[in-house]
PDB file of N, H, CA, C and O in Angstrom:
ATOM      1  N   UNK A   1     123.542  97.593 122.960  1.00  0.00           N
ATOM      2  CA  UNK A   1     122.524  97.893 121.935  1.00  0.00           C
ATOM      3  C   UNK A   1     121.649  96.646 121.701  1.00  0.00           C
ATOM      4  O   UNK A   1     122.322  95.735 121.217  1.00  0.00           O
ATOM      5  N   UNK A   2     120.078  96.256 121.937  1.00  0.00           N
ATOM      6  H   UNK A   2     119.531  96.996 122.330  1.00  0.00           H
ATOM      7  CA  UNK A   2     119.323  95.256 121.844  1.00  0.00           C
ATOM      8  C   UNK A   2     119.589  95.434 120.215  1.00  0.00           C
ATOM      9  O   UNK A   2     120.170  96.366 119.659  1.00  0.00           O
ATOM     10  N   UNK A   3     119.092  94.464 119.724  1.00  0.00           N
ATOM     11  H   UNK A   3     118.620  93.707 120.175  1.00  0.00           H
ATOM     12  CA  UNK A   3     118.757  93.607 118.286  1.00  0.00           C
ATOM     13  C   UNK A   3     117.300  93.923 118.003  1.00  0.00           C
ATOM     14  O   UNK A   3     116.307  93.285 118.354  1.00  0.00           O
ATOM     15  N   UNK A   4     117.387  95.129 117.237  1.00  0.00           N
ATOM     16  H   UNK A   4     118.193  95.647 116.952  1.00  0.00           H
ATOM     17  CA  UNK A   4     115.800  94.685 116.413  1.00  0.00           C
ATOM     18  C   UNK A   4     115.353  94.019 115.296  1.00  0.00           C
ATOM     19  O   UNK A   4     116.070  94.064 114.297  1.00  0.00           O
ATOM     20  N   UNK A   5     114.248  93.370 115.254  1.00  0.00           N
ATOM     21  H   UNK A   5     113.666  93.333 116.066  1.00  0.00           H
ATOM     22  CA  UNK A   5     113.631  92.633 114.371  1.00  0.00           C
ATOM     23  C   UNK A   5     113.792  93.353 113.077  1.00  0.00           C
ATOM     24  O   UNK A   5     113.768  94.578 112.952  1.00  0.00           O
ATOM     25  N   UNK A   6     113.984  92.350 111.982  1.00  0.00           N
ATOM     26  H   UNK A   6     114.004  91.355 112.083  1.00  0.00           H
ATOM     27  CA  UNK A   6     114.077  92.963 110.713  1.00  0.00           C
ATOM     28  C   UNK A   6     112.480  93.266 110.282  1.00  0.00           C
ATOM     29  O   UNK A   6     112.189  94.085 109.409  1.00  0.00           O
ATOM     30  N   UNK A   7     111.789  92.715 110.806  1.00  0.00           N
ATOM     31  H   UNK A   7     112.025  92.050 111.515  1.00  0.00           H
ATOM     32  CA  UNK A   7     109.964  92.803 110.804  1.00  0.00           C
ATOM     33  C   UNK A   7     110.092  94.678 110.791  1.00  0.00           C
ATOM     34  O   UNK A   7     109.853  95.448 109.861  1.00  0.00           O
ATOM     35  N   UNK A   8     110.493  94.931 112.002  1.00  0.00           N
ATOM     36  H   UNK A   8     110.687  94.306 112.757  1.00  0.00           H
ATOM     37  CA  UNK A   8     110.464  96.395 112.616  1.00  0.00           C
ATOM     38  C   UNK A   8     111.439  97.489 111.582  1.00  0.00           C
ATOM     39  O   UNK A   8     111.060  98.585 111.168  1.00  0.00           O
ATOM     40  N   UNK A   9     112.645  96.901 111.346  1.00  0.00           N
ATOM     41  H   UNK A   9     112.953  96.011 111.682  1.00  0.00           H
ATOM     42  CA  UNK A   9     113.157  97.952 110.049  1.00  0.00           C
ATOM     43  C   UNK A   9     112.431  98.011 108.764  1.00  0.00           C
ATOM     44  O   UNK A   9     112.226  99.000 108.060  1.00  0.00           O
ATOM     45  N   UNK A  10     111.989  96.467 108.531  1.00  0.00           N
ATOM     46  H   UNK A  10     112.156  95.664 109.103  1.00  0.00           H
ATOM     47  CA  UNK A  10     111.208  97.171 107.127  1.00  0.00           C
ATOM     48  C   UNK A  10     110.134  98.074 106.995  1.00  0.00           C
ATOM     49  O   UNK A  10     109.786  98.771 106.042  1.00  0.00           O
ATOM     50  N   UNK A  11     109.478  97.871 108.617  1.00  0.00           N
ATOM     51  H   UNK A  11     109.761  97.305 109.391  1.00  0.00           H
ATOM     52  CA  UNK A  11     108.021  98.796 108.375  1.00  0.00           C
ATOM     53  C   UNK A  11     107.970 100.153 108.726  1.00  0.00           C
ATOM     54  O   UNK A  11     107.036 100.948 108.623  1.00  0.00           O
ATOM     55  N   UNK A  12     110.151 100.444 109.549  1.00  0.00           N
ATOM     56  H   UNK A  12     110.910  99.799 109.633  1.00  0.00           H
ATOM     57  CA  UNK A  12     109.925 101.594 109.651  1.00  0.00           C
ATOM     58  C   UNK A  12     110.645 102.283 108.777  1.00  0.00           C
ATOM     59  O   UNK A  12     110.783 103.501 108.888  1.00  0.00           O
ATOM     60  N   UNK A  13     111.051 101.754 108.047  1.00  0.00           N
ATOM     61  H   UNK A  13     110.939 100.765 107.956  1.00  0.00           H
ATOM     62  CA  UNK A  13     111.590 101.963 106.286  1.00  0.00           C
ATOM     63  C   UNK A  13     110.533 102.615 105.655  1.00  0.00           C
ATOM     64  O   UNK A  13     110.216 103.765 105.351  1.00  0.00           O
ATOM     65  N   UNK A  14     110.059 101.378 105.556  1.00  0.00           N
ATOM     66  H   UNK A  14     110.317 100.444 105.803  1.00  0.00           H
ATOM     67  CA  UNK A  14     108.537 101.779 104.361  1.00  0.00           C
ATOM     68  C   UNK A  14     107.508 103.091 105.029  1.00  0.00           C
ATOM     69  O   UNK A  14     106.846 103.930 104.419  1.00  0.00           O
ATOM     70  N   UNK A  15     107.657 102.908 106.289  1.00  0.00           N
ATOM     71  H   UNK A  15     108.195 102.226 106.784  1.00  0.00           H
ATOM     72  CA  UNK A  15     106.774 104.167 106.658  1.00  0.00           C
ATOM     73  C   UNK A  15     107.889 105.501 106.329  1.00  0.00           C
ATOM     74  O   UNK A  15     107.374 106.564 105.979  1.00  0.00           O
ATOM     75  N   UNK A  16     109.194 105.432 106.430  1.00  0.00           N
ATOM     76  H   UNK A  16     109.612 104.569 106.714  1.00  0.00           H
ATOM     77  CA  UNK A  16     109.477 106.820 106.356  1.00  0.00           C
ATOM     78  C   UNK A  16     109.386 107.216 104.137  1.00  0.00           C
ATOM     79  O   UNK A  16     109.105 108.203 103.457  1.00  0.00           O
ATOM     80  N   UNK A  17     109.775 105.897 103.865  1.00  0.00           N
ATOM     81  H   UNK A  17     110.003 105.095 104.417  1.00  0.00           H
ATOM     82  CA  UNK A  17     109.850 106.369 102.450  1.00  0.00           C
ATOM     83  C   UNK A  17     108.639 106.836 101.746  1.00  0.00           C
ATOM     84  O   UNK A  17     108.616 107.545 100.740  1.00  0.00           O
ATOM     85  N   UNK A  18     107.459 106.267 102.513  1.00  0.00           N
ATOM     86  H   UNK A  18     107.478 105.691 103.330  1.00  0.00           H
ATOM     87  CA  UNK A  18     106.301 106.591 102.027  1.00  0.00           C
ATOM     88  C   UNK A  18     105.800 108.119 102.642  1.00  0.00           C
ATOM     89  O   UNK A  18     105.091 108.800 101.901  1.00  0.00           O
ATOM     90  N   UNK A  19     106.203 108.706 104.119  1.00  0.00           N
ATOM     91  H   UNK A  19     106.780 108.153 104.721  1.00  0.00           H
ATOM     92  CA  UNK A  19     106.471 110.011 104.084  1.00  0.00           C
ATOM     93  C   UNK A  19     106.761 110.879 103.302  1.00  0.00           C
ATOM     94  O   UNK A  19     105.968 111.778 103.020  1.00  0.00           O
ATOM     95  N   UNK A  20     108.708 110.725 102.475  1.00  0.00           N
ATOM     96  H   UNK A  20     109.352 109.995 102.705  1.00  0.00           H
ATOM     97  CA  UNK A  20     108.805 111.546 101.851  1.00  0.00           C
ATOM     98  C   UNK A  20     108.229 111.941 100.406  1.00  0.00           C
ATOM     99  O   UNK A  20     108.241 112.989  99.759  1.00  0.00           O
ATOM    100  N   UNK A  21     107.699 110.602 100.169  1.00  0.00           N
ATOM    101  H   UNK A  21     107.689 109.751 100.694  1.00  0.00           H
ATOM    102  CA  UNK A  21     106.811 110.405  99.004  1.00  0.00           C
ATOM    103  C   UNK A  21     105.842 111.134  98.777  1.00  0.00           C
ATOM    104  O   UNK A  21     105.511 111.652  97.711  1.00  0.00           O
ATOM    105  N   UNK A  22     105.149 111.215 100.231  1.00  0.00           N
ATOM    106  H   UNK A  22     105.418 110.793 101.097  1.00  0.00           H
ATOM    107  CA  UNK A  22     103.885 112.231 100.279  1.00  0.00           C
ATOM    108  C   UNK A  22     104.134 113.735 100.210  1.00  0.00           C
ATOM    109  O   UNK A  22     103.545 114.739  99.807  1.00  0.00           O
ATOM    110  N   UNK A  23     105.507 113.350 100.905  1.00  0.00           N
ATOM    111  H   UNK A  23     105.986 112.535 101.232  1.00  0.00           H
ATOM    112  CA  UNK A  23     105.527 115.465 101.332  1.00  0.00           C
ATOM    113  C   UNK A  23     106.345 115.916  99.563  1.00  0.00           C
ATOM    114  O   UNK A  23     106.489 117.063  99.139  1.00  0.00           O
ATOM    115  N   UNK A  24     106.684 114.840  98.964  1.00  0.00           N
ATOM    116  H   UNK A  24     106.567 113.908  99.309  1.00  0.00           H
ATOM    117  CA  UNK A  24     107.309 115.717  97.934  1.00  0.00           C
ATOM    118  C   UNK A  24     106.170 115.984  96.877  1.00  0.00           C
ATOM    119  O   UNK A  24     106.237 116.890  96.047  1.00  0.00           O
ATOM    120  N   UNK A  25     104.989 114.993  97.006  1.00  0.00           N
ATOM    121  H   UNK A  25     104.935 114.257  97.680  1.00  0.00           H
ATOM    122  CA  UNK A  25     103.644 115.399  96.260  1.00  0.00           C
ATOM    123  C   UNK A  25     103.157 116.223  96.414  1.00  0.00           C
ATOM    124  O   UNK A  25     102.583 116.866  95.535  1.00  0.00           O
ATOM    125  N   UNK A  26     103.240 116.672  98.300  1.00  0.00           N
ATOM    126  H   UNK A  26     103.706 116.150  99.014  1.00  0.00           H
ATOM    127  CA  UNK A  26     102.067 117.908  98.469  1.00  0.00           C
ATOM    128  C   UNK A  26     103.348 118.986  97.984  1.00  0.00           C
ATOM    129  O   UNK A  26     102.946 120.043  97.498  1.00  0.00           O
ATOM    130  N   UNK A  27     104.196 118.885  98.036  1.00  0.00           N
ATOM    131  H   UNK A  27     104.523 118.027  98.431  1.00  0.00           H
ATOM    132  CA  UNK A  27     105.015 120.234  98.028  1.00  0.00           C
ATOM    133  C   UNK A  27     104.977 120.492  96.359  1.00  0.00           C
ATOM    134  O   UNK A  27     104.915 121.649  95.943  1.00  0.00           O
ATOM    135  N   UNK A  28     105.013 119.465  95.523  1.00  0.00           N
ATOM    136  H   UNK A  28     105.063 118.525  95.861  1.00  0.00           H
ATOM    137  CA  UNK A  28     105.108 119.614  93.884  1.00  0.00           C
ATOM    138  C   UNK A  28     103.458 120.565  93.717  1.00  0.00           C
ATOM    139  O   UNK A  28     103.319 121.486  92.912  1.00  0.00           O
ATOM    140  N   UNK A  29     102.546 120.162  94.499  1.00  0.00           N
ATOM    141  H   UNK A  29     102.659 119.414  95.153  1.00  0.00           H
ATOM    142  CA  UNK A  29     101.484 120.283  93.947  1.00  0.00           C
ATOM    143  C   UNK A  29     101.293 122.057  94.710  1.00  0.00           C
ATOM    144  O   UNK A  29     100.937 123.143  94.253  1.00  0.00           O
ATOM    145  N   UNK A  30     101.607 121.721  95.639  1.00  0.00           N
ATOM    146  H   UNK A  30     101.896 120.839  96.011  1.00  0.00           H
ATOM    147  CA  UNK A  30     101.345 123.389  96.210  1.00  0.00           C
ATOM    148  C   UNK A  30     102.076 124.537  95.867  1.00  0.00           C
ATOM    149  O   UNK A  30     101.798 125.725  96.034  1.00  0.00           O
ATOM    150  N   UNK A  31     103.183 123.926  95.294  1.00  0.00           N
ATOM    151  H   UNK A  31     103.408 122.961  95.159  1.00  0.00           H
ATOM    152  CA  UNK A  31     103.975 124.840  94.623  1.00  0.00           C
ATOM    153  C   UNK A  31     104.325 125.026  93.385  1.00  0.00           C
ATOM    154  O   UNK A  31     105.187 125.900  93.299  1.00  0.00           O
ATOM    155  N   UNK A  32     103.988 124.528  92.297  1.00  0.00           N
ATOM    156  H   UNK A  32     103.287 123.818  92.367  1.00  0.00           H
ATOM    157  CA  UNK A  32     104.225 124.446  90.981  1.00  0.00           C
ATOM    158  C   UNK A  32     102.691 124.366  90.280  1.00  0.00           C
ATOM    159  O   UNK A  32     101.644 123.880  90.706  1.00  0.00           O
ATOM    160  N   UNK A  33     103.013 125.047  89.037  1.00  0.00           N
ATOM    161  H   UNK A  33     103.864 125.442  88.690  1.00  0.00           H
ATOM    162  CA  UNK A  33     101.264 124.736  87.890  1.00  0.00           C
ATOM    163  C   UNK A  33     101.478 123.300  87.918  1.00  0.00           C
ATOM    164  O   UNK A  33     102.332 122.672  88.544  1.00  0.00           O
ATOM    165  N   UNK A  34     100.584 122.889  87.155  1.00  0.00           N
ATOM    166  H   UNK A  34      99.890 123.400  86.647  1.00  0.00           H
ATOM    167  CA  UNK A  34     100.369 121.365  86.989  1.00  0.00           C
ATOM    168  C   UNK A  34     101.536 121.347  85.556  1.00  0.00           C
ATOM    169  O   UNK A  34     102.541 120.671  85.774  1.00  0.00           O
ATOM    170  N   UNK A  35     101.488 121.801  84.619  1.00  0.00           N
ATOM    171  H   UNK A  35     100.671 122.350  84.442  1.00  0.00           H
ATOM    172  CA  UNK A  35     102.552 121.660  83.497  1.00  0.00           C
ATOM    173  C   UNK A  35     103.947 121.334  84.047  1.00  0.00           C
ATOM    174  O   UNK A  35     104.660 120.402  83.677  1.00  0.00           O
ATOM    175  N   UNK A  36     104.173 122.078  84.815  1.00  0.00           N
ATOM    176  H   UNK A  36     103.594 122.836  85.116  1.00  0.00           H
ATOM    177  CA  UNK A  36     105.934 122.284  84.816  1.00  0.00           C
ATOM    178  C   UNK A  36     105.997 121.111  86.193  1.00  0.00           C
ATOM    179  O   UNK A  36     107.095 120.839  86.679  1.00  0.00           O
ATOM    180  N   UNK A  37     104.710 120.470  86.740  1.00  0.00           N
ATOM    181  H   UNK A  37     103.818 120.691  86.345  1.00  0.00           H
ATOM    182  CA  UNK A  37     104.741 119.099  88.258  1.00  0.00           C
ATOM    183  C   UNK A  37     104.687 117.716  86.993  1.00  0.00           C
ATOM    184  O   UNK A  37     105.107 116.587  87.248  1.00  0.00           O
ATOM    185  N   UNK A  38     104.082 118.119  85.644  1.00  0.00           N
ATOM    186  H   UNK A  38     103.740 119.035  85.436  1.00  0.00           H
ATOM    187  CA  UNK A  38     103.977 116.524  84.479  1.00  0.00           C
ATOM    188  C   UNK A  38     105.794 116.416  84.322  1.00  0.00           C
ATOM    189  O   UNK A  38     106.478 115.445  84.643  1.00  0.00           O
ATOM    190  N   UNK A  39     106.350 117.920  83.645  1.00  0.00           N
ATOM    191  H   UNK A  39     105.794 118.708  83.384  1.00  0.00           H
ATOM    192  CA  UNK A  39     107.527 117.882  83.131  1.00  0.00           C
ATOM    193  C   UNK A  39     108.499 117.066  84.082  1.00  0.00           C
ATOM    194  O   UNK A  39     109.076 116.022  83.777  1.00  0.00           O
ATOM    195  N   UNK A  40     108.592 117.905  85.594  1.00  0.00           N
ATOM    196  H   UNK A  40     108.123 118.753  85.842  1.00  0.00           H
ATOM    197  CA  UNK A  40     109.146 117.634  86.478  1.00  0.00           C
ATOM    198  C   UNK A  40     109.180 115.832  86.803  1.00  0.00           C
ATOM    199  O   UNK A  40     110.039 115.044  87.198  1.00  0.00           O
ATOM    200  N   UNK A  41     107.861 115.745  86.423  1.00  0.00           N
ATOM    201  H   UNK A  41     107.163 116.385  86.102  1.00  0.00           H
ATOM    202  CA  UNK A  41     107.925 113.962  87.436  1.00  0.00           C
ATOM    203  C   UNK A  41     108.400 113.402  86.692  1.00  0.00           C
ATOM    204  O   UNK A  41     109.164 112.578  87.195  1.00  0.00           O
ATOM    205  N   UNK A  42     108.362 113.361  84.856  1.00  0.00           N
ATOM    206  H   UNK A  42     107.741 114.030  84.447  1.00  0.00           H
ATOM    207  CA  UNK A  42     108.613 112.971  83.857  1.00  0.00           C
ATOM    208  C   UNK A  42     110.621 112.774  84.044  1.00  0.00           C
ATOM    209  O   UNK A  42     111.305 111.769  83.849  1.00  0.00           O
ATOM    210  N   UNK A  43     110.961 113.896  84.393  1.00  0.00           N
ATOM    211  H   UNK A  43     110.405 114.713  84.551  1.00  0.00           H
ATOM    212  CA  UNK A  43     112.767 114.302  84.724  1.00  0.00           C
ATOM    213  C   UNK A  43     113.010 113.333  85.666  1.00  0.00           C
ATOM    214  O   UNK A  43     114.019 112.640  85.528  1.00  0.00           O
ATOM    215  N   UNK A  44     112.381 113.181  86.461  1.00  0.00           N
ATOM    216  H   UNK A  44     111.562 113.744  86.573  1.00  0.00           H
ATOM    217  CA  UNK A  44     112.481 112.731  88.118  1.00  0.00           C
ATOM    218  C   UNK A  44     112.298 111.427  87.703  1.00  0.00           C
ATOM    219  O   UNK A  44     113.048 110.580  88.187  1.00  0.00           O
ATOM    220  N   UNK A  45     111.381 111.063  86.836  1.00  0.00           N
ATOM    221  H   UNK A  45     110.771 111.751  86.443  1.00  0.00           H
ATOM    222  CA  UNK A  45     111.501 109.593  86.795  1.00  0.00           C
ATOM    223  C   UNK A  45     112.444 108.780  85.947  1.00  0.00           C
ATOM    224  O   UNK A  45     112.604 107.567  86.082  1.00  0.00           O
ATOM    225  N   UNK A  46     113.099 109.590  85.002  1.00  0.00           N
ATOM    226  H   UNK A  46     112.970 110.575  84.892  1.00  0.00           H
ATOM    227  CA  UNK A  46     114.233 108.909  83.879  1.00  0.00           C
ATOM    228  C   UNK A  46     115.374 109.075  85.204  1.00  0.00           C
ATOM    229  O   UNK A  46     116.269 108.272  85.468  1.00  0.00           O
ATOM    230  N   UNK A  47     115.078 110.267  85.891  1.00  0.00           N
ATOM    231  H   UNK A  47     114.350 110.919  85.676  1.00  0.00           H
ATOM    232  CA  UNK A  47     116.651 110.097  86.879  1.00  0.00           C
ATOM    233  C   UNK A  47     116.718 108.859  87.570  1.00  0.00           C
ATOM    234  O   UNK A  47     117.588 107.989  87.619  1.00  0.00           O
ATOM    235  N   UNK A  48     115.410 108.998  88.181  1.00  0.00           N
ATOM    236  H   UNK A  48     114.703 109.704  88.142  1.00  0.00           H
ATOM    237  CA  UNK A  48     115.669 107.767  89.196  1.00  0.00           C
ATOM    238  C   UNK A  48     115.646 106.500  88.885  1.00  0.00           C
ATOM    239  O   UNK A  48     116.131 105.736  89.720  1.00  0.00           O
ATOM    240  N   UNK A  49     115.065 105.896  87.567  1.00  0.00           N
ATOM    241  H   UNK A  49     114.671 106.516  86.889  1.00  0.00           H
ATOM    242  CA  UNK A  49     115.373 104.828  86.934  1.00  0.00           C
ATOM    243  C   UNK A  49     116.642 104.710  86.146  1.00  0.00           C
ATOM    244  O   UNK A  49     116.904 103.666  85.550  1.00  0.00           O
TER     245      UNK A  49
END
């Protein structure tokens, strides 16, 4: 197994986290009113902090 650069994990870190970041925006937004996507992020953000 070669050794990859930690250069190369962080950016392919940050590119996937910033993926799911996006797809859980378009999916909040395409699928929910805007009321119940404020409530939701509002939940989502006391969880994850």
């Amino acid at each position: 197994m070669p050794q990859l650069s930690p250069l190369y994990w962080m950016i392919s870190s940050f590119m996937v986290l910033f993926l799911l970041m996006s797809m859980m925006v378009v999916f909040f937004m395409n699928s929910v009113d805007f009321s119940s996507v404020e409530s939701c992020d509002v939940c989502l953000m006391n969880w994850y902090w």
